[in-house]
N, CA, C, O and CB atoms as a CASP TS submission, in Angstrom:
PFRMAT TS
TARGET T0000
AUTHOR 0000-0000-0000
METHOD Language model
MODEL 1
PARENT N/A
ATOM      1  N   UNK     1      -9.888 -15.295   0.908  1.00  0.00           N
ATOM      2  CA  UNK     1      -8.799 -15.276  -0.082  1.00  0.00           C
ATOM      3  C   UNK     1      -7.553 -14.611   0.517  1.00  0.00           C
ATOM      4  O   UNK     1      -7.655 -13.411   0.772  1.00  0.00           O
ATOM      5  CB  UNK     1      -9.244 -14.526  -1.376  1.00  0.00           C
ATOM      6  N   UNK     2      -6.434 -15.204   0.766  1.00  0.00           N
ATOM      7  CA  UNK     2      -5.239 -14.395   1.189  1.00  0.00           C
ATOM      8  C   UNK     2      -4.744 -14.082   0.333  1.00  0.00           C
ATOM      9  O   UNK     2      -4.335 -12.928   0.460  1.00  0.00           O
ATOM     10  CB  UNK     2      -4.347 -14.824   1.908  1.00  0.00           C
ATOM     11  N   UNK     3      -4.424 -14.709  -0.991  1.00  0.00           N
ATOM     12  CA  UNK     3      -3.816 -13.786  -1.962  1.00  0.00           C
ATOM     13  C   UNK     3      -4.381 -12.643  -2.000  1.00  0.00           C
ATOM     14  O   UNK     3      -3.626 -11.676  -1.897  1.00  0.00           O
ATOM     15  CB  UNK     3      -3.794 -14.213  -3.202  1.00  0.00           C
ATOM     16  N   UNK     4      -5.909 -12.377  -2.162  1.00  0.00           N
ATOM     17  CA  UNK     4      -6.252 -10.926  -2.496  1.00  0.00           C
ATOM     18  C   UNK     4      -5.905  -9.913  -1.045  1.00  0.00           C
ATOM     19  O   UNK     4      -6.033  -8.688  -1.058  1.00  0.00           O
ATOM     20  CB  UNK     4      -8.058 -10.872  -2.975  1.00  0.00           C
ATOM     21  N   UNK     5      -5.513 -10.601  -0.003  1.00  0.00           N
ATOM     22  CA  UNK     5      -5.479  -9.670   1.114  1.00  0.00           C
ATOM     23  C   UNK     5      -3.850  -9.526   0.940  1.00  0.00           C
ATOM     24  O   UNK     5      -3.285  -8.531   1.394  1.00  0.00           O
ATOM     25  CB  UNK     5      -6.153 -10.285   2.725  1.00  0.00           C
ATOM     26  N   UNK     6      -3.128 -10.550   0.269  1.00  0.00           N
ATOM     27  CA  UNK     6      -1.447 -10.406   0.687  1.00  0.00           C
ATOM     28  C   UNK     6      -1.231  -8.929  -0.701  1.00  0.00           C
ATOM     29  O   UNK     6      -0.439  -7.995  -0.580  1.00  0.00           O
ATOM     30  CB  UNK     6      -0.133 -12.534   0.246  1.00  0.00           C
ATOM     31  N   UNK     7      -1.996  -9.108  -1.659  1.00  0.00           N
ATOM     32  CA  UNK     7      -2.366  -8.080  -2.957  1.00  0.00           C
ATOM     33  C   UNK     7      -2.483  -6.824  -2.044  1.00  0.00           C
ATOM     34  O   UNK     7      -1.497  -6.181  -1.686  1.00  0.00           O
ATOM     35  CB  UNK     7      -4.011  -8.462  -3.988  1.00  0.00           C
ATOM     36  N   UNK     8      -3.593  -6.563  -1.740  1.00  0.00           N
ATOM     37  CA  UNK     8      -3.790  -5.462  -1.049  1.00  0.00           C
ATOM     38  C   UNK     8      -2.678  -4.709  -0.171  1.00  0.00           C
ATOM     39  O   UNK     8      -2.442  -3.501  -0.159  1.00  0.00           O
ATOM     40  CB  UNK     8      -4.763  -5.792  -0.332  1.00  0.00           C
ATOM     41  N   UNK     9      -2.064  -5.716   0.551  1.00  0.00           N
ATOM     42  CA  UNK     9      -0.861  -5.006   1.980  1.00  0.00           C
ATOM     43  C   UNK     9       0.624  -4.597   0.631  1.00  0.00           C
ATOM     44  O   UNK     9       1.715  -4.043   0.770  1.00  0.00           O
ATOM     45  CB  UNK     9      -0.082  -7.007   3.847  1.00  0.00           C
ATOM     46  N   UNK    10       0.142  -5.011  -0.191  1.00  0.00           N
ATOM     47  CA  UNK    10       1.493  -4.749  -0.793  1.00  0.00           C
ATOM     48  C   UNK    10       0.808  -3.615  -1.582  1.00  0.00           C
ATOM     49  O   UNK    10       1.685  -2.752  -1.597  1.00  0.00           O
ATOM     50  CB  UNK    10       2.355  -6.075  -1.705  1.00  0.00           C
ATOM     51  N   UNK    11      -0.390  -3.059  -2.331  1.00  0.00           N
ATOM     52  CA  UNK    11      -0.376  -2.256  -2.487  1.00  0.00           C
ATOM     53  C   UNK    11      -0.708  -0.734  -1.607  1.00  0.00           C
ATOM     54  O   UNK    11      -0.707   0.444  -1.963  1.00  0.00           O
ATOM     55  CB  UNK    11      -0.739  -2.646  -3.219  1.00  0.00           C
ATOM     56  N   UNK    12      -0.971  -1.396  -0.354  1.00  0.00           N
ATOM     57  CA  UNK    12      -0.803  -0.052   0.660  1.00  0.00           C
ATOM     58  C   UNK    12       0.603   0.287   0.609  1.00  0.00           C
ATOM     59  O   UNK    12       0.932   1.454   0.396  1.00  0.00           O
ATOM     60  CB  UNK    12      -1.228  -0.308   2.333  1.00  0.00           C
ATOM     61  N   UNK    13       1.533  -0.699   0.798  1.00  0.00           N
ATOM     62  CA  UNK    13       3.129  -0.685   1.051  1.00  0.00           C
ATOM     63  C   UNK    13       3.085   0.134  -0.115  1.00  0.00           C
ATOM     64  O   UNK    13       3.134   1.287   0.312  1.00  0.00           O
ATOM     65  CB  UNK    13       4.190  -2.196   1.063  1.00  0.00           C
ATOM     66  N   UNK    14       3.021   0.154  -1.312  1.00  0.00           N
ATOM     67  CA  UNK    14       3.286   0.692  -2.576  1.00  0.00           C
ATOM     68  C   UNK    14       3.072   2.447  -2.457  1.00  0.00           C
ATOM     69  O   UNK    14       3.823   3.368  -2.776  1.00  0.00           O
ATOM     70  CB  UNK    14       2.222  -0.090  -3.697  1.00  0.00           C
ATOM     71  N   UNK    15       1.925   2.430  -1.951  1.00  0.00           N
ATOM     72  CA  UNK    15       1.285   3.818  -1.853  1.00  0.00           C
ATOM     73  C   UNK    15       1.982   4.851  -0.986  1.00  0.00           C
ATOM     74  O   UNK    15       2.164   6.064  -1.081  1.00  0.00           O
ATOM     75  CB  UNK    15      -0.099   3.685  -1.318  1.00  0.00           C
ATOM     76  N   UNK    16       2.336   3.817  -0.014  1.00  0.00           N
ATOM     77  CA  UNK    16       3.255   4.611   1.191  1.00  0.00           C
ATOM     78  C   UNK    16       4.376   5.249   0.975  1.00  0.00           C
ATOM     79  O   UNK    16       4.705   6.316   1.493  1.00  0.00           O
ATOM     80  CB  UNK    16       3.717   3.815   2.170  1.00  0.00           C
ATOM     81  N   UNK    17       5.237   4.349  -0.105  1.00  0.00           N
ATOM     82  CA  UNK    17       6.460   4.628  -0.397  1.00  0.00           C
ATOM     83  C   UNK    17       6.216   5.780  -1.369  1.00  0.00           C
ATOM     84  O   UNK    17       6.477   6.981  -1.303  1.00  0.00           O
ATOM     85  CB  UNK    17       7.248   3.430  -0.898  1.00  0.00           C
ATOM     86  N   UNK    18       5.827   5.275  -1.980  1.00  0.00           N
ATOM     87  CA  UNK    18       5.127   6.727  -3.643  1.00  0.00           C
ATOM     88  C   UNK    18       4.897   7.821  -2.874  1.00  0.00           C
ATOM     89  O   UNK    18       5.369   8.790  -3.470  1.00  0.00           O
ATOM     90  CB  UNK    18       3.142   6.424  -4.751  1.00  0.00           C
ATOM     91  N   UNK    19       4.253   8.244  -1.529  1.00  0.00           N
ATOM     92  CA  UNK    19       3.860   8.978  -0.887  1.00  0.00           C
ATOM     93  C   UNK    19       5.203   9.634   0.013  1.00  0.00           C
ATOM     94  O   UNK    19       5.618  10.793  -0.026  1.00  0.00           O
ATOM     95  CB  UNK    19       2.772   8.331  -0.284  1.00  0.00           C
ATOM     96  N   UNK    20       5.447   9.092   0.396  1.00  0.00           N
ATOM     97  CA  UNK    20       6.916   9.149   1.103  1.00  0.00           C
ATOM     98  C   UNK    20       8.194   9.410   0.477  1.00  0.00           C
ATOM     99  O   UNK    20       9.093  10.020   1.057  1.00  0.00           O
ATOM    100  CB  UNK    20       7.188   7.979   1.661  1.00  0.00           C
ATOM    101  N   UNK    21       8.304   8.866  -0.933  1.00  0.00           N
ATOM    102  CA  UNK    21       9.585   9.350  -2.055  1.00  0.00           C
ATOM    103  C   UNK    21       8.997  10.853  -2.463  1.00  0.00           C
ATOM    104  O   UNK    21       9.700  11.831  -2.716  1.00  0.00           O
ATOM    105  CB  UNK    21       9.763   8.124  -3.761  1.00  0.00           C
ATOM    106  N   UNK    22       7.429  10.803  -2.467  1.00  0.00           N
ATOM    107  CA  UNK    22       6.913  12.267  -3.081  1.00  0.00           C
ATOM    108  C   UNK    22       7.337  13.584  -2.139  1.00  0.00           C
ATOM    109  O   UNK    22       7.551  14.725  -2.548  1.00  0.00           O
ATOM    110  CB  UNK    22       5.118  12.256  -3.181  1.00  0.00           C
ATOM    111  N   UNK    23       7.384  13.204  -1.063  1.00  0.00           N
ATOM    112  CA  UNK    23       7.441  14.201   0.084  1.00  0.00           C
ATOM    113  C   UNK    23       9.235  14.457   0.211  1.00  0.00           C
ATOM    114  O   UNK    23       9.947  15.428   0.468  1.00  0.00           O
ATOM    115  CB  UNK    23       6.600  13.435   1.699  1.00  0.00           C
ATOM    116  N   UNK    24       9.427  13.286  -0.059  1.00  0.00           N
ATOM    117  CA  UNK    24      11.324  13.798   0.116  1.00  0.00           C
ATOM    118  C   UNK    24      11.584  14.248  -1.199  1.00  0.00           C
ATOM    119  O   UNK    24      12.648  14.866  -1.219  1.00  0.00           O
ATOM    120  CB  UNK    24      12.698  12.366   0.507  1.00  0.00           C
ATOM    121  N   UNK    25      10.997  14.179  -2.383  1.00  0.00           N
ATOM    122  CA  UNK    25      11.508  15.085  -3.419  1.00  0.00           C
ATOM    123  C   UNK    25      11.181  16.226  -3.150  1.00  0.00           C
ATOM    124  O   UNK    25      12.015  16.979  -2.647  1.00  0.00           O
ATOM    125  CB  UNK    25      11.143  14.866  -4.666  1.00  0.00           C
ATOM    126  N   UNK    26       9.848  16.668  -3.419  1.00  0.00           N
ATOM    127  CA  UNK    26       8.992  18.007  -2.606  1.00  0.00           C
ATOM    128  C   UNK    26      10.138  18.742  -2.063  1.00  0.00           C
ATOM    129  O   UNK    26      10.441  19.808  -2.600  1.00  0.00           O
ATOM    130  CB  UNK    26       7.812  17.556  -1.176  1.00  0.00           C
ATOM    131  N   UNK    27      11.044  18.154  -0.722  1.00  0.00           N
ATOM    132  CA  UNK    27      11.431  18.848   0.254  1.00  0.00           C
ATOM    133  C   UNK    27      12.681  19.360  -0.555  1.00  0.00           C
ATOM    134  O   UNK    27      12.964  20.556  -0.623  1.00  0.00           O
ATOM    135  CB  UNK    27      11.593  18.071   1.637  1.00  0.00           C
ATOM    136  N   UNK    28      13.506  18.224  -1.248  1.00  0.00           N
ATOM    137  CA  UNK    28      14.872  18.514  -1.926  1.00  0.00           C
ATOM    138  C   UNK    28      14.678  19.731  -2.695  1.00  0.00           C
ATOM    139  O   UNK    28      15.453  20.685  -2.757  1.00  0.00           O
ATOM    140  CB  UNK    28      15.402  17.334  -2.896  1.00  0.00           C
ATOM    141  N   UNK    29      13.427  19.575  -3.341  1.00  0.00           N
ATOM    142  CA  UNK    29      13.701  20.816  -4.452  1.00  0.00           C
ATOM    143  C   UNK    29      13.497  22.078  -3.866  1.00  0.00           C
ATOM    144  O   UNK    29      13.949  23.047  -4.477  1.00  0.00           O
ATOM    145  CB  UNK    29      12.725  20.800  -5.749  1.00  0.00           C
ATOM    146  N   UNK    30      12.615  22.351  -2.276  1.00  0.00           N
ATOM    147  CA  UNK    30      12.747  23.496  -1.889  1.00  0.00           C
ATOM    148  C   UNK    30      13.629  23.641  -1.365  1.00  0.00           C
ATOM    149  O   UNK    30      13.852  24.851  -1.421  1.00  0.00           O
ATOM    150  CB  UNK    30      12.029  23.909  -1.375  1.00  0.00           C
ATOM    151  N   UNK    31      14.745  22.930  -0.557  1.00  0.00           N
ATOM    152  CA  UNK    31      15.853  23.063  -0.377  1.00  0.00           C
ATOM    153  C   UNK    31      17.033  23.734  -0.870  1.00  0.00           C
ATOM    154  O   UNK    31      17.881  24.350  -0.224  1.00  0.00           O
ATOM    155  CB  UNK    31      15.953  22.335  -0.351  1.00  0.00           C
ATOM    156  N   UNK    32      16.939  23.458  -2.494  1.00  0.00           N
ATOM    157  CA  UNK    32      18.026  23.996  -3.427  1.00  0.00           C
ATOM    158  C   UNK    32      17.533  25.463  -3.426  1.00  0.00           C
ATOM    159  O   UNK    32      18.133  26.317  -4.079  1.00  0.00           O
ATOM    160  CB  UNK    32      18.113  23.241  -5.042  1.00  0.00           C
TER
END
């Protein structure tokens, strides 16, 4: 099934970013 594999890479992509926006907020607010 490639849909369920093209599903999947987009929800790693998803996770990454969520993970990655989490860490640059994290940083902003110790910043201030």
């Amino acid at each position: 099934m490639l849909v369920l594999r093209h599903i999947e890479r987009i929800a790693d992509h998803a996770v990454y970013i969520a993970s990655a926006a989490h860490y640059i907020a994290t940083g902003r607010r110790l910043n201030e």
